[in-house]
Residue frames relative to the residue before (quaternion, step in Angstrom):
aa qw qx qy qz dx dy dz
X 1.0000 0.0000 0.0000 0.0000 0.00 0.00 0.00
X 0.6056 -0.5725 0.4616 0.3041 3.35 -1.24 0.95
X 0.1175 -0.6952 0.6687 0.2360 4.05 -0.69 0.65
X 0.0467 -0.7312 0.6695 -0.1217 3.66 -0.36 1.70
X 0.4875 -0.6515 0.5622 0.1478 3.60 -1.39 1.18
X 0.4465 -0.7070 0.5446 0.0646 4.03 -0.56 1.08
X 0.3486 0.7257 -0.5858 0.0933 3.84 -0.25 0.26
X 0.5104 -0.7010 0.4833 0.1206 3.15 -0.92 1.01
X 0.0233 -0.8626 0.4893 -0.1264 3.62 0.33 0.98
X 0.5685 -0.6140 0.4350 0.3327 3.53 -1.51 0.95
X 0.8122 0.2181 -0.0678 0.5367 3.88 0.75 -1.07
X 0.6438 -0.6021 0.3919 0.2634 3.26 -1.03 0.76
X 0.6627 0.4428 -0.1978 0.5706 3.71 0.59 -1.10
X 0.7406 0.2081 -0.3496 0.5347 3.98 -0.19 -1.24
X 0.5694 0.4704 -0.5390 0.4049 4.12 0.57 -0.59
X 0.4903 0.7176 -0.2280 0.4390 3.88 0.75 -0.85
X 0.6243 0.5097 -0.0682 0.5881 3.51 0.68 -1.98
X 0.7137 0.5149 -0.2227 0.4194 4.00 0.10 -1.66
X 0.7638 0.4813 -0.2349 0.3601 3.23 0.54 -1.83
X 0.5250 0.7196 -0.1717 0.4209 3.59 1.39 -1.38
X 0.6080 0.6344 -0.1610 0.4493 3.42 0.64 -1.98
X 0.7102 0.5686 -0.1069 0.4010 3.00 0.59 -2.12
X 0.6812 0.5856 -0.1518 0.4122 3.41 0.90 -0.96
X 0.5781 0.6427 -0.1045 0.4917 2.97 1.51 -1.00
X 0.1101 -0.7798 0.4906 0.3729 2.77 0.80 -1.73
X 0.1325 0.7233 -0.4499 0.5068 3.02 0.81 2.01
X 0.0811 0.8911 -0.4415 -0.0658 3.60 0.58 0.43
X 0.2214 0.6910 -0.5895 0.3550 3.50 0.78 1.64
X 0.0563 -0.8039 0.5828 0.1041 2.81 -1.11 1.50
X 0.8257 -0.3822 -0.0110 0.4148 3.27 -1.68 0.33
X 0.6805 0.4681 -0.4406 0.3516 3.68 0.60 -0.71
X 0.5951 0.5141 -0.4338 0.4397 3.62 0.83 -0.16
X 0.6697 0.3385 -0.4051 0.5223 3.49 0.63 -0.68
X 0.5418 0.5380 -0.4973 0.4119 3.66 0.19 0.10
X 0.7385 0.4817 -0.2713 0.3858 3.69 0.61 -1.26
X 0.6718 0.5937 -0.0411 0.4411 3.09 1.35 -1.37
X 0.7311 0.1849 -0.2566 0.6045 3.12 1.50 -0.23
X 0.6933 -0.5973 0.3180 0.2477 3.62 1.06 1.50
X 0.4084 0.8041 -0.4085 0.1405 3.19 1.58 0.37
X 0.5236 0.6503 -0.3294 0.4410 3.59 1.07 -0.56
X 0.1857 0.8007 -0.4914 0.2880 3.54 -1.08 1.62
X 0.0565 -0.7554 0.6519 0.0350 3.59 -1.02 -0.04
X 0.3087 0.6161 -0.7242 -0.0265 3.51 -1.38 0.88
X 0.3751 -0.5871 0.6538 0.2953 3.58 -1.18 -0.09
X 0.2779 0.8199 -0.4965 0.0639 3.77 -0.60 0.24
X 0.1633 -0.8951 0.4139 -0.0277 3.23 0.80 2.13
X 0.5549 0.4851 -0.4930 0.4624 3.79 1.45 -0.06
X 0.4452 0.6512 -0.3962 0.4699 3.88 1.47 -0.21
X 0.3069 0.8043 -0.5044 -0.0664 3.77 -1.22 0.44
X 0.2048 -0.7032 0.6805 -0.0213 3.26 -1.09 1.44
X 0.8608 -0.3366 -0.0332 0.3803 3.04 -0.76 2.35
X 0.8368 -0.3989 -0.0649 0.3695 2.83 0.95 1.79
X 0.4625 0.7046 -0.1444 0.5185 3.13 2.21 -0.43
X 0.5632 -0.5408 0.5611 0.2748 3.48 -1.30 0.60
X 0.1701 -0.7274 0.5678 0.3459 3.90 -0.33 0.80
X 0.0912 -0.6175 0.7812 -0.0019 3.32 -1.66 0.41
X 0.0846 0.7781 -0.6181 0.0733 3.19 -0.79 1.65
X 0.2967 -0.6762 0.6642 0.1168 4.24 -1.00 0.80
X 0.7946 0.2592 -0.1632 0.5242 4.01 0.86 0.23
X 0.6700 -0.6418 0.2257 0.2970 3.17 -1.18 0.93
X 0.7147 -0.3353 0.2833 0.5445 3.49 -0.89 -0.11
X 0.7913 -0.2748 0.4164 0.3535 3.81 -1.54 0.21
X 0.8434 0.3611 0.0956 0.3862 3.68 -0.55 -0.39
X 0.4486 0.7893 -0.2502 0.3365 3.27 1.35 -1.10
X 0.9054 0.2510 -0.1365 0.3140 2.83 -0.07 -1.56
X 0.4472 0.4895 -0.5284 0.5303 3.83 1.85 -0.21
X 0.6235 0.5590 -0.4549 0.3029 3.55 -0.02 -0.98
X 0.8143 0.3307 -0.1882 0.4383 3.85 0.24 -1.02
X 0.5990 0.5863 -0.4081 0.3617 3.25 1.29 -0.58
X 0.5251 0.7620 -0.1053 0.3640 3.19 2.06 -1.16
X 0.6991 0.3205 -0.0945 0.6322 3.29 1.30 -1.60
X 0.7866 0.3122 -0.4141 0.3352 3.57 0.36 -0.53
X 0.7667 0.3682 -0.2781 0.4465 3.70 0.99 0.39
X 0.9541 -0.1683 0.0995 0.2268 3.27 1.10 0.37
X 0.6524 0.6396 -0.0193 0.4061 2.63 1.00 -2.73
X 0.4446 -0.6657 0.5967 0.0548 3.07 -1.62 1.18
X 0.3250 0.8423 -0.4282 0.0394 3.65 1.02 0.78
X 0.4312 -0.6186 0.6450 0.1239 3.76 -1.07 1.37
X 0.1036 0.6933 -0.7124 -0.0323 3.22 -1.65 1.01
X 0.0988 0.7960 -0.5626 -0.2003 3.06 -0.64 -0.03
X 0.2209 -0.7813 0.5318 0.2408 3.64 -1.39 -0.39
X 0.2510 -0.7799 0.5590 0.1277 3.79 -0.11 0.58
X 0.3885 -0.6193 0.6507 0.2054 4.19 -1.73 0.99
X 0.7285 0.3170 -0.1110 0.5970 3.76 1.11 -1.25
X 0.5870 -0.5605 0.5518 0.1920 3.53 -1.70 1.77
X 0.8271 0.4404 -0.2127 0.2768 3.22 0.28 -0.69
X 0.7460 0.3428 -0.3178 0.4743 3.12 1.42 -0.14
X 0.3236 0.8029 -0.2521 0.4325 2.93 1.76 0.64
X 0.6050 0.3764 -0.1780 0.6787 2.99 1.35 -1.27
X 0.6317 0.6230 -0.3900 0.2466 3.53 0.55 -0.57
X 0.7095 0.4531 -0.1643 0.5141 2.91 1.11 -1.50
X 0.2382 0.8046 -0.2317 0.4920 3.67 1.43 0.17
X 0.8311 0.4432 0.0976 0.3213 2.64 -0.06 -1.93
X 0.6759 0.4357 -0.1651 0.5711 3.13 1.47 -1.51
X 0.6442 0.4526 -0.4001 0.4691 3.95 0.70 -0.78
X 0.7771 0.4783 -0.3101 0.2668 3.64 0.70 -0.49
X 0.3444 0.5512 -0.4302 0.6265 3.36 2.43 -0.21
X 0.5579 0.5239 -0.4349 0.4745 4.16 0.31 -0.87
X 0.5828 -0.5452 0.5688 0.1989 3.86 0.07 -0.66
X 0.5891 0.5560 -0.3083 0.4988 3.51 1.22 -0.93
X 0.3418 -0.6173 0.6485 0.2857 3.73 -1.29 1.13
X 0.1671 -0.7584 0.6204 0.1096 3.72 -1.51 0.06
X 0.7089 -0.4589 0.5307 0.0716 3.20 -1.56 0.96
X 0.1789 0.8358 -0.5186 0.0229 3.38 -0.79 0.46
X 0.0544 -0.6951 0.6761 0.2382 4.05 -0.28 0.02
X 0.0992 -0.7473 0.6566 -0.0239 3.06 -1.24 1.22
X 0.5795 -0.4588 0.5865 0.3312 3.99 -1.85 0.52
X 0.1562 -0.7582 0.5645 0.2865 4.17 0.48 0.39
X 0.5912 0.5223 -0.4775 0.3869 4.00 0.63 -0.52
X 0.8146 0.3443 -0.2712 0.3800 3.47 0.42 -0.25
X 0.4167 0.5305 -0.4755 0.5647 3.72 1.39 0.66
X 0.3172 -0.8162 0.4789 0.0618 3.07 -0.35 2.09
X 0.5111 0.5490 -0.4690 0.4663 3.98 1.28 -0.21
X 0.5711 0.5479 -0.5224 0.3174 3.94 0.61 -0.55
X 0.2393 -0.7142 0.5148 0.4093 3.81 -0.79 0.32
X 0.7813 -0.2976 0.2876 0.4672 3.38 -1.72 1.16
X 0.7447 0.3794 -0.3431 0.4286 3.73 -0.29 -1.47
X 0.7280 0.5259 -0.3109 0.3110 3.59 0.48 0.01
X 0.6883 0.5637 -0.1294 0.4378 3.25 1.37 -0.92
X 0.3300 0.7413 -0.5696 0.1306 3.08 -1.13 1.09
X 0.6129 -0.5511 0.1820 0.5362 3.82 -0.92 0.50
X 0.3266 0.6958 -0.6324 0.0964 3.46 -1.01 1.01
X 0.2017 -0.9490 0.2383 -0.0431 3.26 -0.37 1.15
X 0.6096 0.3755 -0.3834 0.5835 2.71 1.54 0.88
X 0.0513 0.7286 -0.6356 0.2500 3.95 0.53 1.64
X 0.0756 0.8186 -0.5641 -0.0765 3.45 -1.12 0.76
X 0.0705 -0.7803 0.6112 -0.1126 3.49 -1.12 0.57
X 0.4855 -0.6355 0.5865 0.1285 3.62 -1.25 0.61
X 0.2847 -0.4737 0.8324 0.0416 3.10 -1.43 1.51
X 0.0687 0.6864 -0.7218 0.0555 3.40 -2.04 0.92
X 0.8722 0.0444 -0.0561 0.4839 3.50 1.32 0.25
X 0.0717 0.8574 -0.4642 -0.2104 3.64 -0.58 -0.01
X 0.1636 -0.8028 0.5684 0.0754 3.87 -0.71 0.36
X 0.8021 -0.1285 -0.0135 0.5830 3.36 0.14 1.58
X 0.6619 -0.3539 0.2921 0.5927 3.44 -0.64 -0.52
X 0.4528 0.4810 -0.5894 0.4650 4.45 0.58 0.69
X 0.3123 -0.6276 0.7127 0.0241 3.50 -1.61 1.13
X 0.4226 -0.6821 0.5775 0.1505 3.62 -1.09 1.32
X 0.2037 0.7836 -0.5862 -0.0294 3.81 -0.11 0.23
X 0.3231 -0.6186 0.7101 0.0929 2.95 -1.74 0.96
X 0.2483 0.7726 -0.5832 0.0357 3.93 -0.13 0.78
X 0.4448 -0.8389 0.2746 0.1518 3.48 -0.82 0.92
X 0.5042 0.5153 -0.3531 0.5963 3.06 1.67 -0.06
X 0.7861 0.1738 -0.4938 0.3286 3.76 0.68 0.69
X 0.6991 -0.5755 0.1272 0.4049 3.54 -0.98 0.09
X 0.6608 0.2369 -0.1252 0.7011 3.42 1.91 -0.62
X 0.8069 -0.2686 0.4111 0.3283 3.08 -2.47 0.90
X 0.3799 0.6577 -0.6440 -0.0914 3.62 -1.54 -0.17
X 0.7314 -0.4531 0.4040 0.3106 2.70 -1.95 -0.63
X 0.0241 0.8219 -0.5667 -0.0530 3.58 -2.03 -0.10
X 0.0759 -0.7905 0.4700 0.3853 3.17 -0.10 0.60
X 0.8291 -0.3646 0.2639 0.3317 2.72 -2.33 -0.31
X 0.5299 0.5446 -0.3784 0.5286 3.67 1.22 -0.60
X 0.5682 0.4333 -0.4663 0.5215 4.14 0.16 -1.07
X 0.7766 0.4221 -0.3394 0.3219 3.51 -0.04 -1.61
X 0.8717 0.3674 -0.2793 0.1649 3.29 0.32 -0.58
X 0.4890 0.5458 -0.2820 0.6193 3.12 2.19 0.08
X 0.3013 0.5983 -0.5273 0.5227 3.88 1.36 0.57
X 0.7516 0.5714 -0.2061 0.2569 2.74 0.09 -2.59
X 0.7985 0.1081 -0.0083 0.5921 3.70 0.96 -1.52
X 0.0301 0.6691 -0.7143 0.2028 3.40 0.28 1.79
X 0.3871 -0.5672 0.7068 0.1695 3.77 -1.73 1.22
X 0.7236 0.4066 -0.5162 0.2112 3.22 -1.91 0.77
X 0.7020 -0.5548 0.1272 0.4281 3.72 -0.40 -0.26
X 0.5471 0.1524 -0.5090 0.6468 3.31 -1.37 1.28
X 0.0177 0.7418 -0.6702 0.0129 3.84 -0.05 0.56
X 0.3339 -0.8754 0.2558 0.2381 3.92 -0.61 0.55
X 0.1403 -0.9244 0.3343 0.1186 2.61 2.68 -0.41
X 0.6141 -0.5620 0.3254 0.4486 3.67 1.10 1.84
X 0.3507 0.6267 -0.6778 0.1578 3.87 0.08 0.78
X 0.0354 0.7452 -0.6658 -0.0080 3.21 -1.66 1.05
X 0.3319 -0.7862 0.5122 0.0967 3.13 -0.61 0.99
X 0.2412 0.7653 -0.5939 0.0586 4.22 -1.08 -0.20
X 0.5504 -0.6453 0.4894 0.2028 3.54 -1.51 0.85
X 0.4783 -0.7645 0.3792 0.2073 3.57 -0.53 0.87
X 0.7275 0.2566 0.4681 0.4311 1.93 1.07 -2.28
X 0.4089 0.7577 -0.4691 0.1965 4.21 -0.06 0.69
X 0.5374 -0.6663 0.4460 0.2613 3.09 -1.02 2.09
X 0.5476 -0.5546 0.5081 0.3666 3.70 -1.67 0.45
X 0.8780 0.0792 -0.1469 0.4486 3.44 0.63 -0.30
X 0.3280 -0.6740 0.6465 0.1423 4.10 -1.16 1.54
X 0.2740 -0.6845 0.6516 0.1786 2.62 -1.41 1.41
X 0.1529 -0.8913 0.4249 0.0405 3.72 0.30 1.43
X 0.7025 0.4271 -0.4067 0.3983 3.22 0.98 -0.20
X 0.5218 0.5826 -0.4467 0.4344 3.49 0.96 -0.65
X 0.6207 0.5816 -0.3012 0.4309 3.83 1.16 -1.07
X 0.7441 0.3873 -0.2762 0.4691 3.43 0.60 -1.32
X 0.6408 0.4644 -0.3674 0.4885 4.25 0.98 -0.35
X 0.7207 0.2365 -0.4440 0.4771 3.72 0.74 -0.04
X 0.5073 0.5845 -0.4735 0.4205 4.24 0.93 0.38
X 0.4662 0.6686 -0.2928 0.4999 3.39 1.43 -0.86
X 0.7887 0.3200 -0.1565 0.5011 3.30 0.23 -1.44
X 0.7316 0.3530 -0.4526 0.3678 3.41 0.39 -0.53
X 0.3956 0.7305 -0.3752 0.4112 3.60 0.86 -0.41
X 0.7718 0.3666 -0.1382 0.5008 3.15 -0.27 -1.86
X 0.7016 0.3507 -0.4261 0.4508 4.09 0.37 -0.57
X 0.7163 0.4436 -0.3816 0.3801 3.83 0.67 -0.10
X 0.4125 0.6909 -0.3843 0.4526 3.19 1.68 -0.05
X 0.9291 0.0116 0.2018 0.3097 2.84 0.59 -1.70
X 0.6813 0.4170 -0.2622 0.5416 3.04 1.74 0.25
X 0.3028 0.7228 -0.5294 0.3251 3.93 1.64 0.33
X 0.2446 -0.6829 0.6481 0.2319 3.98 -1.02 0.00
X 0.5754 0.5468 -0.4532 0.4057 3.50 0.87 -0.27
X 0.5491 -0.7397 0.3407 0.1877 3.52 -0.94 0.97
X 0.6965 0.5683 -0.2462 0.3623 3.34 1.39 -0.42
X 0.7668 0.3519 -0.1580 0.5131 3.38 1.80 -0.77
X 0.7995 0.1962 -0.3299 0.4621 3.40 -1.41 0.32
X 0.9441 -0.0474 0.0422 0.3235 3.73 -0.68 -0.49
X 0.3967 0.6241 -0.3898 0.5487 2.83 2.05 -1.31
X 0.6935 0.6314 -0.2826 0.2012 3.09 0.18 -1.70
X 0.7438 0.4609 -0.1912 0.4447 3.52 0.73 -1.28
X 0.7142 0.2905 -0.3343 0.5420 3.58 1.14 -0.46
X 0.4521 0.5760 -0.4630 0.4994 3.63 1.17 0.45
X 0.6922 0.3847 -0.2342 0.5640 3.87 0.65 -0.63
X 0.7465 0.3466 -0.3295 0.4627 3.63 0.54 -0.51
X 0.6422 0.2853 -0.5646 0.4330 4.03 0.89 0.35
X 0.5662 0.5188 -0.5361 0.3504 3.90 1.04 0.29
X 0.3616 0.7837 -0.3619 0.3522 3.46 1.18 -0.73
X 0.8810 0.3386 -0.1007 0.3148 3.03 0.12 -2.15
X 0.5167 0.5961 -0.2936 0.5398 3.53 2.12 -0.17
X 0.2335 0.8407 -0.4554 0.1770 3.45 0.88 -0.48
X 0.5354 0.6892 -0.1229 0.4725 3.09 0.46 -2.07
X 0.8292 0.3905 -0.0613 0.3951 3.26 -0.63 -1.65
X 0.7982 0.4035 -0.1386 0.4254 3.62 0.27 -1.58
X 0.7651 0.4620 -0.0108 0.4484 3.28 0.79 -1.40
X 0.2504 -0.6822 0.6284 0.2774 3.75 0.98 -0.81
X 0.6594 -0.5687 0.3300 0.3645 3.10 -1.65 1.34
X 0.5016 0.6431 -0.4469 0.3675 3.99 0.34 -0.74
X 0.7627 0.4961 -0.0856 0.4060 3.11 0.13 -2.01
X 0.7616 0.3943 -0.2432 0.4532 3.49 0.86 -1.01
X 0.5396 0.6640 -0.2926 0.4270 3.56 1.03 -0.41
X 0.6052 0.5454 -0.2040 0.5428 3.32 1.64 -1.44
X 0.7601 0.2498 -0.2270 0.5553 3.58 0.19 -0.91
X 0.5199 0.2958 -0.5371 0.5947 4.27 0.25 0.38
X 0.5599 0.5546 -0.4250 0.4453 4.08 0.24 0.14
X 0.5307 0.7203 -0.1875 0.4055 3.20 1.31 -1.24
X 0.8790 0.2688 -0.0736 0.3870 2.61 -0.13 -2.05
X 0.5420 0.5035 -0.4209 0.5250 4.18 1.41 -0.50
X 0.6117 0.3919 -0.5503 0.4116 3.98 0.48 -0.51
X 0.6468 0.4797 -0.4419 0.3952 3.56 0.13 -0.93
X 0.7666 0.4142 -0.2909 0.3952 3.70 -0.02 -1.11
X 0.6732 0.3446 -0.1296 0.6413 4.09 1.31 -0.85
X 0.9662 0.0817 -0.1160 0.2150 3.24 -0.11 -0.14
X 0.5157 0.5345 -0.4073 0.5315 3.60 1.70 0.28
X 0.7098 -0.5839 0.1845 0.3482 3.75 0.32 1.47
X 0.1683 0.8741 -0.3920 0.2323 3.13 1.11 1.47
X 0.2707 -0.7442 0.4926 0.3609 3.53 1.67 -0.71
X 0.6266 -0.6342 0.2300 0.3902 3.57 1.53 0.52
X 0.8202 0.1680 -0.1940 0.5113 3.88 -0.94 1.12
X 0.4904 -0.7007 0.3365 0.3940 3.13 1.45 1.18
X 0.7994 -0.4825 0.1085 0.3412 3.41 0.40 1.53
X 0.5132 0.6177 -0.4977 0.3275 3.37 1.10 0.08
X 0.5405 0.4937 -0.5030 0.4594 3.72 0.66 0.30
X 0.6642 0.3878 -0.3150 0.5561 4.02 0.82 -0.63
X 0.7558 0.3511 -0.3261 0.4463 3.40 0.67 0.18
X 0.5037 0.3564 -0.4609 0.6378 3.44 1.44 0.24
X 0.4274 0.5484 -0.5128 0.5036 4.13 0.40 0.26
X 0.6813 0.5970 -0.2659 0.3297 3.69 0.79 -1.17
X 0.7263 0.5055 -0.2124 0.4146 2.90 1.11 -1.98
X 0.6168 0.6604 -0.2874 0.3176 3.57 1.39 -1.26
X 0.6201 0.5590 -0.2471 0.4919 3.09 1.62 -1.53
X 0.7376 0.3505 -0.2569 0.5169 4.17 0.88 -0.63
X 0.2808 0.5809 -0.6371 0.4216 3.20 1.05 0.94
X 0.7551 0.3540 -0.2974 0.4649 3.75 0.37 -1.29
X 0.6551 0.5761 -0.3456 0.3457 3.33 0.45 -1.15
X 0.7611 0.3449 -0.2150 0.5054 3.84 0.93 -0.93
X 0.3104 -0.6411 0.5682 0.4120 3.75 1.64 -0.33
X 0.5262 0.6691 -0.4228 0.3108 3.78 0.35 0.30
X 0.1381 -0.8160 0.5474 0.1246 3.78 -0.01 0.85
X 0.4088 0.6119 -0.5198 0.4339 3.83 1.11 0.33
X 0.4656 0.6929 -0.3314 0.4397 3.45 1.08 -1.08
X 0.5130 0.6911 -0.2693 0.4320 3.65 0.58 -1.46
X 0.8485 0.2225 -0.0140 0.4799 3.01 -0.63 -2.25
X 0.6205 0.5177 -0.4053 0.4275 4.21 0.45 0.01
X 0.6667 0.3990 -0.2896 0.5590 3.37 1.44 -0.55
X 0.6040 0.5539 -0.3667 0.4405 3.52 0.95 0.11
X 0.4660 0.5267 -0.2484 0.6661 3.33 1.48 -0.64
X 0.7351 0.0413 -0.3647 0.5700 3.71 -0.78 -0.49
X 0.3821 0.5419 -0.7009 0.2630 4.01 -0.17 0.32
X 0.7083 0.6634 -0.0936 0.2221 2.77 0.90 -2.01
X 0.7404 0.3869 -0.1057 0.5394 3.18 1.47 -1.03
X 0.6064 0.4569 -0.4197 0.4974 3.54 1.18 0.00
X 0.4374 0.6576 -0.3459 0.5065 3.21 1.46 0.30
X 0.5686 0.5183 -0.2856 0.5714 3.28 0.96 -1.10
X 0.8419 0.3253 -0.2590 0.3440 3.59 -0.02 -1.47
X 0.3611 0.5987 -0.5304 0.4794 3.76 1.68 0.08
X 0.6225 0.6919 -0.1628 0.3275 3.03 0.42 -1.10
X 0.5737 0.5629 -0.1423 0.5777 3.58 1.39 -0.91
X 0.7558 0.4423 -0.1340 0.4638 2.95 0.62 -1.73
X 0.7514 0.3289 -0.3867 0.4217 3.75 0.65 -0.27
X 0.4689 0.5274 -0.5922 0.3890 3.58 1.16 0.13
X 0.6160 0.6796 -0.3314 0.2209 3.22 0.84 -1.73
X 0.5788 0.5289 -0.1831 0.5931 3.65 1.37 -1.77
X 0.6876 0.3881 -0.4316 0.4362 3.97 0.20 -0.36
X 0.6066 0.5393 -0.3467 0.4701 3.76 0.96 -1.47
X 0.7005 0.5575 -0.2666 0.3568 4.06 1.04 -1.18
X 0.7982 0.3128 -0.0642 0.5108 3.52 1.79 -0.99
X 0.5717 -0.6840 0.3392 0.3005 2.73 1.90 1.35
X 0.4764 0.3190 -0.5013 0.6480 4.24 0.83 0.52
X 0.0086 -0.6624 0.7359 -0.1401 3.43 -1.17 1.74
X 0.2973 -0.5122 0.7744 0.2226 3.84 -1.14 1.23
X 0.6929 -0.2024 0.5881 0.3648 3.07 -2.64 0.65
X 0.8709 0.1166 -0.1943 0.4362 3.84 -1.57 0.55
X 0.3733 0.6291 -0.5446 0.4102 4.35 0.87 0.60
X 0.3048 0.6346 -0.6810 0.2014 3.78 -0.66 1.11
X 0.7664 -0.3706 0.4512 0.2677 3.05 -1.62 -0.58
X 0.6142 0.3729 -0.0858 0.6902 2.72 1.32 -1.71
X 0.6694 0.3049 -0.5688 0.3679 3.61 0.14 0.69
X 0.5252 0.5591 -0.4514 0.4559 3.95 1.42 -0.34
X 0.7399 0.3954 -0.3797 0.3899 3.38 0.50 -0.81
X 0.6293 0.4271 -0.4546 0.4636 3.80 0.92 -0.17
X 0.5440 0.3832 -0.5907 0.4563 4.24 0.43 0.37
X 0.8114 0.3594 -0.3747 0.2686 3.31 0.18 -1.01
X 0.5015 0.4581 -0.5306 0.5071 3.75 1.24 0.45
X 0.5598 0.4763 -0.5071 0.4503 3.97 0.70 -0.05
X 0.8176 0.2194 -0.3830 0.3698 3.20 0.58 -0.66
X 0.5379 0.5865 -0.4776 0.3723 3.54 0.34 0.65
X 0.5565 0.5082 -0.4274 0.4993 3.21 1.37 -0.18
X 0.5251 0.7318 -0.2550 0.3517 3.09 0.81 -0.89
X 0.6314 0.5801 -0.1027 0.5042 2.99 0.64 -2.19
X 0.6286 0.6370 -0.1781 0.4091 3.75 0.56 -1.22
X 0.6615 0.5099 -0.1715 0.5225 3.43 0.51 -1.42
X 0.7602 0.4689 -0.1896 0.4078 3.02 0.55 -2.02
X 0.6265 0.6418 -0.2531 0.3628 3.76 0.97 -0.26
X 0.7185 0.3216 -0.0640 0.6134 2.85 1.04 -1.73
X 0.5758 0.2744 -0.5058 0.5809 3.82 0.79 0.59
X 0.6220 0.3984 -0.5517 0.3872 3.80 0.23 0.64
X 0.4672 0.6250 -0.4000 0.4807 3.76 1.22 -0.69
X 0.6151 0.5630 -0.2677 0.4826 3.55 0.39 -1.61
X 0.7516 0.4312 -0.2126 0.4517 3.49 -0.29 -1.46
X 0.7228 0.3725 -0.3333 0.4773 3.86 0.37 -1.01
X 0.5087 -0.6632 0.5230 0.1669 3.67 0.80 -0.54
């Protein structure tokens, strides 16, 4: 069996990314692989539904962040995807006789270690096989605090869970990783790409547009939707931003961790005071989220509305804004 190092990690994919690295001997931890793999984002996309709900994502697409972490440093990363369970497990099987830990996108509702209160259809959870013993799977998953177990049935009806982002037994793993990352050149083109989707998209639904697009529907809720309906989708939007492996404020704290961390890496003390800012504002959008959770559990403070959620999350988009286009500016 593979002796594979456990770290408990805010998101599933950069915790995933970190744990891997690590293995390697790559000592990138999760907020870098997050930044580095461009993970930081925002779209609304109400023609989009997850369990019946307007999606509302703060992070890139699925997949994202191996891919870029992959191309902007280097890394020899293998994916594959399989139609047949069985050669799925097979091919499994064969990287873990090799020694080599492995990637996995899993259906999280059907990973019987998640507790109940946790579980629901999302299909693109990852986590790391590093061993098996009979029909028991080693897993390394980062969203808990210890190693466990799985069997081979659980695992493989994860692996090929039906509905969207279907995973169709993808596993993923590093062939290959140069002795030296040319991280800064990585962390100055993630920077830039970030900050222009923040703040320089024209489409209305993503990066900032986005947020003051969702906060004047938001603040109609109420009205359009009827109290039921509106409660459900202001539920929505706090699970995504608090609780879909965000490390809290839909990742702008792990991604002000980033900026702090390319202070050293770039020798750049501007780095510093930009990661203090978005600190500042995922603060704000914490902040959102506990009116939002009071307005949802029916304990309203004097000044809890809609129309007061939908005015933070246009503060923080101004915010957000500023904070972008003085990182664009600065990088040059």
């Amino acid at each position: 069996m593979v002796e594979f190092c456990h770290e408990q990690t805010a998101h599933c994919e950069s915790g995933v990314l970190a744990n891997l690295l690590k293995f390697h001997g790559l000592d990138i931890s999760e907020p870098m692989a997050f930044g580095l793999g461009q993970g930081l984002f925002f779209a609304y996309a109400p023609f989009i539904r997850l369990n019946k709900l307007p999606l509302i994502t703060y992070r890139a697409t699925p997949g994202r962040l191996l891919k870029q972490v992959a191309r902007g440093l280097g890394l020899d990363l293998r994916m594959r995807q399989f139609k047949d369970p069985h050669k799925a497990m097979l091919a499994l099987d064969e990287l873990l006789e090799r020694g080599i830990p492995v990637g996995l996108q899993t259906g999280i509702f059907w990973l019987p270690y998640i507790p109940r209160a946790y579980r629901f259809h999302f299909n693109a959870h990852n986590l790391v096989v590093y061993g098996r013993a009979g029909d028991e799977y080693k897993i390394s998953d980062p969203v808990m605090p210890f190693a466990t177990t799985i069997s081979q049935a659980d695992l493989q009806v994860a692996r090929f869970a039906q509905g969207a982002l279907a995973p169709k037994g993808k596993l993923y793993f590093f062939a290959k990783v140069p002795a030296t990352l040319p991280l800064a050149e990585a962390a100055c083109t993630s920077l830039r790409y970030v900050a222009k989707q923040m703040s320089g998209v024209p489409f209305f639904l993503i990066g900032t547009r986005g947020m003051r697009f969702l906060a004047g529907r938001l603040g109609k809720w109420p009205a359009r939707l009827g109290d039921r309906n509106a409660l459900l989708h202001l539920g929505q939007v706090i699970r995504m931003q608090e609780e879909i492996g965000t490390g809290g404020a839909g990742f702008r704290l792990l991604y002000a961790a980033f900026l702090q961390e390319c202070q050293g890496v770039l020798d750049d003390p501007c780095m510093g005071e930009f990661s203090a800012r978005l600190t500042e504002i995922g603060d704000k959008w914490r902040l959102f989220a506990a009116m939002a959770a009071r307005i949802c559990k029916e304990r309203r403070r004097d000044g809890d509305s809609f129309v007061s959620c939908a005015r933070l999350i246009c503060t923080c988009a101004d915010r957000e804004e500023q904070l972008f286009k003085d990182i664009l500016r600065h990088l040059g």
